[in-house]
C-alpha positions, 0 to 999 in steps of 0.5 A, a space after each residue: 476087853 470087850 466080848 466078840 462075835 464075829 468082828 471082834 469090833 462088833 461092840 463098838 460098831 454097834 453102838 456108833 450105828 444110830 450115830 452115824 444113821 444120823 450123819 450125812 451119806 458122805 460121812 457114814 458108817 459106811 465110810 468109817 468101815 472103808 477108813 478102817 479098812 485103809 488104815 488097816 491096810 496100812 497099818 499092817 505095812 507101816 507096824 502100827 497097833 491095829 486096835 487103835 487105828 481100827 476103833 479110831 477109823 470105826 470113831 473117828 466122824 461120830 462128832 459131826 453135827 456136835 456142838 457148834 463150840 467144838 469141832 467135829 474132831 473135839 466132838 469125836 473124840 469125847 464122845 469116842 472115849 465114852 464109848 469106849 469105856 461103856 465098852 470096857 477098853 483100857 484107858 491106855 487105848 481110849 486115850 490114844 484112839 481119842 488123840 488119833 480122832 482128835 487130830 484126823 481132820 486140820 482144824 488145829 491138832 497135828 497128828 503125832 502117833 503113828 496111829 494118828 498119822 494113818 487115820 489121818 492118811 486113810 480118812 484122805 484115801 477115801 475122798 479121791 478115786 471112784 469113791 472119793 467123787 461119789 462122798 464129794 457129789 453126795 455130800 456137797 449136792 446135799 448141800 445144794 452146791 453147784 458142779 462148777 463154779 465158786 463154792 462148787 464141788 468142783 472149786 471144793 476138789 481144787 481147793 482142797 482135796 487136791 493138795 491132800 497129797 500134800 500132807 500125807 504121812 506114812 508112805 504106804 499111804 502115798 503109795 496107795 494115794 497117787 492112782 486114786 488121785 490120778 483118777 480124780 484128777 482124769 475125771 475132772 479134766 473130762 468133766 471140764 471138757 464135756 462142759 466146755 464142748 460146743 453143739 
């Protein structure tokens, strides 16, 4: 196993640093370490190996920008193995840290672990409430995509963020999940109405 300091995932999270310099604010280091952080929460409740679920959540969006022949969960998941093997883990871990990156996001896998399932979870729990809005407009305004409108921020909220509670596996998830989606969905009804208020 790999030496620690004071994270004992500092191995890892060093080495994905100047991948994630590269990334998008949305999509940051900083957002892995909140996936983790969720996935912990949850995998603490739901009895999972907090190992795989951590260095996944740590992985899981290294992948973006990747090849264009791949997803950027097909990506993650190469790229996560070589790291984890430079940094001396079991190939048991690697290979099941890769199956939960590989299906983190719906391009195609299905999440079949329980590791899996919760980054999945977690990975959604950081795209609704206060924080979730703030990766939507950074990300999507990066891009230079309108508040409102067909292929806005806001037609982005409704057509997919919204029914992610729709997919959620674990219950500690859903149960985390609702007040933060309650949230979103407050903010964007008030932002609607700001919109359409006259004089």
């Amino acid at each position: 196993m790999p030496e620690t300091n004071q994270d004992p995932l500092s191995q890892v999270i060093n080495a994905v640093q100047g991948i994630y310099g590269r990334k998008d604010q949305a999509h940051d280091l900083e957002h892995a370490l909140r996936v983790r952080a969720w996935g912990k929460q949850i995998g603490m409740q739901e009895g999972a190996d907090l190992l795989i679920v951590e260095l996944a959540a740590i992985l899981h969006d290294i992948g973006r920008s990747g090849t264009l022949s791949k997803t950027h969960a097909e990506s993650g998941a190469a790229l996560a193995g070589g790291i984890l093997h430079k940094c001396g883990y079991p190939e048991d871990t690697i290979e099941a840290v890769k199956a939960a990156v590989l299906s983190h996001s719906r391009e195609g896998y299905e999440p079949e672990t329980l590791e899996a399932k919760i980054l999945y979870d977690a990975d959604k729990l950081d795209f609704v409430g206060p924080m979730g809005i703030a990766r939507l407009f950074v990300w999507l305004g990066k891009e230079g995509k309108p508040f409102f409108g067909p292929d806005s921020c806001e037609s982005f909220y409704r057509e997919r963020i919204r029914h992610y509670h729709e997919h959620i596996h674990t219950q500690t998830a859903r149960a985390l999940f609702e007040p933060l989606f309650l949230y979103s969905e407050n903010f964007w009804s008030e932002l609607e109405k700001m919109r359409l208020k006259k004089g």
